[in-house]
KEKE-3310 file (N, C-alpha, C; in steps of 0.2 Angstrom, whole numbers, plus 5000, padded with zeros to 4 digits):
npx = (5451:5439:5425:5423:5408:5408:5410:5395:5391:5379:5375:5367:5371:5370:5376:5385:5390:5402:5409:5407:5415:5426:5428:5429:5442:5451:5451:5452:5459:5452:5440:5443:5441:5452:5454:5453:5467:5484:5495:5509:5508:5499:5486:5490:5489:5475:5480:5477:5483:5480:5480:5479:5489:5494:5497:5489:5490:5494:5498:5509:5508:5521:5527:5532:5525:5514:5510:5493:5485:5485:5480:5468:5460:5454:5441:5435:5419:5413:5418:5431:5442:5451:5467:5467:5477:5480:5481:5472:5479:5479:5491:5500:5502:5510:5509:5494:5481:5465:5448:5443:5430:5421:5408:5399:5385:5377:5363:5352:5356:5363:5362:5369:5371:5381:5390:5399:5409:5418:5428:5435:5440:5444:5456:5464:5467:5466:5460:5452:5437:5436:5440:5432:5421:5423:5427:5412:5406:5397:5407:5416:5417:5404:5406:5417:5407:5401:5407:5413:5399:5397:5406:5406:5395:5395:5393:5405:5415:5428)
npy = (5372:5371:5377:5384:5385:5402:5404:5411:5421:5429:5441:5451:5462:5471:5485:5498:5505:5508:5503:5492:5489:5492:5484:5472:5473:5480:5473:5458:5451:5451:5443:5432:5416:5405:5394:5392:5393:5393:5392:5383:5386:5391:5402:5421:5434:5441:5449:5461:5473:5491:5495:5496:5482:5481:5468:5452:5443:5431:5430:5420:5413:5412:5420:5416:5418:5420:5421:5424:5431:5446:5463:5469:5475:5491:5500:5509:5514:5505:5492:5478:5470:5454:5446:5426:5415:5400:5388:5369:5361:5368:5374:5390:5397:5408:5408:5405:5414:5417:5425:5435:5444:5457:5466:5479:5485:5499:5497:5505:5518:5510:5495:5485:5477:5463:5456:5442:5435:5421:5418:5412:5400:5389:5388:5383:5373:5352:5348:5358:5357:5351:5359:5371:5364:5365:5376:5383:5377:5372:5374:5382:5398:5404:5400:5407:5418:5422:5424:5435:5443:5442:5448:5461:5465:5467:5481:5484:5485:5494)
npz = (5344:5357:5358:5378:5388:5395:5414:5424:5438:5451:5461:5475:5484:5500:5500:5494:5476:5476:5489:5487:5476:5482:5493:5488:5480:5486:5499:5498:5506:5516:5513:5505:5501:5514:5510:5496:5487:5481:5489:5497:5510:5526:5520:5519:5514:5502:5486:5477:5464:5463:5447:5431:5423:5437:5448:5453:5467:5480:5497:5509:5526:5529:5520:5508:5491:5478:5460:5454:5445:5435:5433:5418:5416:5424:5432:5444:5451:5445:5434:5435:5427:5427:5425:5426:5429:5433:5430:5424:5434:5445:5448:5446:5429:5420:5405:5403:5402:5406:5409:5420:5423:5434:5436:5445:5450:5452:5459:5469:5482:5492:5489:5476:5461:5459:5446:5441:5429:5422:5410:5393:5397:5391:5384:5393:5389:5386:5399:5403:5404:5415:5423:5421:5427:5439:5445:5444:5451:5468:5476:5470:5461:5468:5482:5485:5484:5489:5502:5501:5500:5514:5520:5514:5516:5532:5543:5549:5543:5535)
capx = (5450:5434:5424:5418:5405:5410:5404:5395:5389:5380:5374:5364:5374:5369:5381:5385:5393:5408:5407:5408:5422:5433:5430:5431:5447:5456:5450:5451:5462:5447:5434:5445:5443:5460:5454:5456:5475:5489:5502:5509:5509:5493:5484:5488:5485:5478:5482:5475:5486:5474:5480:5481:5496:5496:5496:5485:5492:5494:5505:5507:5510:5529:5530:5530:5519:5512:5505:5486:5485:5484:5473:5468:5454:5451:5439:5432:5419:5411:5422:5435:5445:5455:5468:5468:5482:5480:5480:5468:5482:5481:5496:5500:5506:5512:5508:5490:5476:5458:5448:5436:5425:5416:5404:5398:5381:5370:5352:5352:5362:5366:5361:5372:5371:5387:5390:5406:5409:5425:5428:5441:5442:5445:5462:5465:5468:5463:5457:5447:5430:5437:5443:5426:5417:5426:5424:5407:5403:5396:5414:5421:5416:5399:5407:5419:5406:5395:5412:5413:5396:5397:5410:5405:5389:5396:5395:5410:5420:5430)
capy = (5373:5369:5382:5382:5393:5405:5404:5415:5420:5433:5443:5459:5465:5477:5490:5506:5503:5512:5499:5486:5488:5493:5478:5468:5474:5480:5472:5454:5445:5449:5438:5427:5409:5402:5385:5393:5394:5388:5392:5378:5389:5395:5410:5426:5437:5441:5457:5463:5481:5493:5497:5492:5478:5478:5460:5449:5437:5429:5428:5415:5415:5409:5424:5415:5423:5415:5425:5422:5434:5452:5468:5470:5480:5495:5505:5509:5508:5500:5484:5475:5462:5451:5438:5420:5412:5396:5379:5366:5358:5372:5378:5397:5397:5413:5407:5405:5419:5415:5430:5436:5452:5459:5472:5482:5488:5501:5496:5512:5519:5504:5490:5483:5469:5460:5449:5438:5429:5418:5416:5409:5393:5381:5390:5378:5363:5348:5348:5364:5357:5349:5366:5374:5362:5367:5386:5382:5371:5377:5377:5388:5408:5404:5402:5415:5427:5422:5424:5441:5447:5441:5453:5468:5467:5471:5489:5487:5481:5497)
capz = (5351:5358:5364:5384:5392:5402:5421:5427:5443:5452:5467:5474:5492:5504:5498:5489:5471:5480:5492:5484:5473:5488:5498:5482:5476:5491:5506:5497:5512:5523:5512:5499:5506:5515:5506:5491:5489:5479:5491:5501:5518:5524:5515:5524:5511:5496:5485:5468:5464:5458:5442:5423:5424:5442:5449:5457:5469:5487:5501:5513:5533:5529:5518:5503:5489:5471:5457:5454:5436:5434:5430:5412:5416:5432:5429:5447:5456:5439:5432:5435:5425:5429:5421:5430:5427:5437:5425:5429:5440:5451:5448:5440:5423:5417:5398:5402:5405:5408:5413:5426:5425:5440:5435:5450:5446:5456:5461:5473:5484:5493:5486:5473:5460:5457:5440:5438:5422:5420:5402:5389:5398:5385:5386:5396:5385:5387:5405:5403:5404:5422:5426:5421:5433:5446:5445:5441:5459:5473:5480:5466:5463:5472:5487:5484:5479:5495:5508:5498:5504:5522:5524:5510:5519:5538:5544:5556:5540:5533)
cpx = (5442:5431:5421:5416:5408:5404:5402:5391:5385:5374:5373:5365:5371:5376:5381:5389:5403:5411:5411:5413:5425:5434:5430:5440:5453:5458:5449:5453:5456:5441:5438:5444:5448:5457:5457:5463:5479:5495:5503:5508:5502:5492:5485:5485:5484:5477:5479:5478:5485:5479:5480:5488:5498:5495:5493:5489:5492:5501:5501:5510:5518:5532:5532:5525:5518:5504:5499:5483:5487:5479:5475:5464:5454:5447:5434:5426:5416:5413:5428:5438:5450:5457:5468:5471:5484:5477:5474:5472:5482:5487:5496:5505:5506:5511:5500:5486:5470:5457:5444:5436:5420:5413:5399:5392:5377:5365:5349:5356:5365:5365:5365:5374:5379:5389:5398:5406:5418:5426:5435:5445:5444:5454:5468:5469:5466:5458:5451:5442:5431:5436:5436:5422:5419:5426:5418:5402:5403:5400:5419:5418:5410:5402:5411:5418:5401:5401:5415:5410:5394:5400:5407:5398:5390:5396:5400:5417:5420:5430)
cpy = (5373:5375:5381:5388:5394:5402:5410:5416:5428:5436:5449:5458:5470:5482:5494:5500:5504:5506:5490:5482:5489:5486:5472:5467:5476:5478:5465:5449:5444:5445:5432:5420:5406:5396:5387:5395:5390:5387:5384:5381:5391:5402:5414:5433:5438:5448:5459:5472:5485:5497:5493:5487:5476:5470:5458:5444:5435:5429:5425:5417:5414:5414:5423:5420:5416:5420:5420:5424:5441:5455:5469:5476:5485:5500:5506:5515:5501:5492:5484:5469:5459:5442:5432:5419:5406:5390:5375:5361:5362:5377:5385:5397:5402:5412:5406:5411:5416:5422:5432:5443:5451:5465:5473:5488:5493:5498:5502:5512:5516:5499:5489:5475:5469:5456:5451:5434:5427:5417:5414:5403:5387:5384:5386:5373:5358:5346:5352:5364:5353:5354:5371:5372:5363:5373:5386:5380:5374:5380:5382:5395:5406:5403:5406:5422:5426:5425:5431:5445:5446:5447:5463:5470:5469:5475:5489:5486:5490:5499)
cpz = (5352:5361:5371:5385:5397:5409:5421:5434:5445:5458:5469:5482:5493:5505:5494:5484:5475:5484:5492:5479:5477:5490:5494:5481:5482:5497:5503:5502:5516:5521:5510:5502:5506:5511:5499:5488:5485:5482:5496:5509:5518:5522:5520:5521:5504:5491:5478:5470:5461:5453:5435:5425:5432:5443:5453:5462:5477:5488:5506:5519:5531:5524:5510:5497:5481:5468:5456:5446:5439:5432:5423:5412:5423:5430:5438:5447:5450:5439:5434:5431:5425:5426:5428:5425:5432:5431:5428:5434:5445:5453:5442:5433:5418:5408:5397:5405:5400:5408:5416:5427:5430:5438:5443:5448:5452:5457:5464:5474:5489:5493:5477:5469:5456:5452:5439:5434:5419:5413:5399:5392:5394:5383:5391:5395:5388:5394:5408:5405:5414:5426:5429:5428:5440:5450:5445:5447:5462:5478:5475:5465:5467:5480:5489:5484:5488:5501:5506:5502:5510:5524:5520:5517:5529:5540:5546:5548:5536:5526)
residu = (UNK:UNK:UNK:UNK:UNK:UNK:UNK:UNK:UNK:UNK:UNK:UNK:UNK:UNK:UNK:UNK:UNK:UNK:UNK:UNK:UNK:UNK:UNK:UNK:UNK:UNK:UNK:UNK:UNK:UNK:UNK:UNK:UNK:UNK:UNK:UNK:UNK:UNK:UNK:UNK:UNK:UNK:UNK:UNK:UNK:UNK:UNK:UNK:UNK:UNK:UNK:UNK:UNK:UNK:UNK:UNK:UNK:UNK:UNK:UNK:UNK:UNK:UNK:UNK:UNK:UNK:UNK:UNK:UNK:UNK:UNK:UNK:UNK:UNK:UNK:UNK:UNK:UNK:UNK:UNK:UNK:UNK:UNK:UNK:UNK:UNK:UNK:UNK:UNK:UNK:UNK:UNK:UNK:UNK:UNK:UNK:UNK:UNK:UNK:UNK:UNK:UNK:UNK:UNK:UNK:UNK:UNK:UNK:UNK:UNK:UNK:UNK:UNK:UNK:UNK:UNK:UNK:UNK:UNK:UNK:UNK:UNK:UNK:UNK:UNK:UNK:UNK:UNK:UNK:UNK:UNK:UNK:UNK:UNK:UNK:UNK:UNK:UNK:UNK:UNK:UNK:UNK:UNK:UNK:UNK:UNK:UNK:UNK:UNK:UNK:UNK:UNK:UNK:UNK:UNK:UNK:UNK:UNK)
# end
């Protein structure tokens, strides 16, 4: 197996550490991007279940749902990790995990740097390095992590 670099990505929000893992972890429907989706229905919401094991996944407006991965890691407000389990066809494949850490770092007391790193992509198999590029472009975590702090960063947002 080949190895690929992880992605990594990363970003410093106007928010407590506190802050930012809540509306990370809990309040994901209200950033996640509806484009982002495997569901056939549109995205209505999406769920990460804060515990060790808990499950990552979406539901559709038709009430559908389609897991996403699960928690390996909770350690709040700190880290996060999380399996991906989405193939490079887009579909989820319960035999693949990928994984994706959010470390949630202080700077003060509300300002907070954010770094996510996708890893074990070559896990993939053959298409991997497609996969990569894709997580990697301006339309994959970079606009998820931007569409993140739109909202982390609103005061009126909970």
């Amino acid at each position: 197996m080949i190895k690929i670099a992880p992605v990594r990505k990363q970003l410093v929000v106007k928010a407590s550490q506190s802050r930012a893992f809540t509306v990370f972890t809990a309040k994901m429907s209200r950033w996640w991007p509806a484009t982002h989706s495997i569901l056939k229905s549109p995205l209505k919401e999406c769920i990460v279940e804060p515990r060790v094991g808990g499950r990552w996944y979406a539901v559709g407006e038709d009430g559908s749902s389609c897991q996403t991965g699960y928690v390996i890691e909770w350690r709040p407000p700190e880290r996060l990790v999380l399996a991906w389990q989405i193939n490079p066809q887009w579909q989820y494949d319960p035999e693949l995990v990928t994984e994706v850490e959010v470390k949630f770092i202080a700077e003060s007391a509300d300002t907070t740097r954010v770094e996510l790193e996708h890893r074990h992509i070559e896990r993939m198999g053959d298409r991997a390095a497609d996969a990569r590029t894709a997580v990697d472009s301006p339309r994959g975590w970079g606009l998820v992590l931007e569409s993140f702090r739109m909202v982390v960063e609103t005061k009126s947002e909970g």
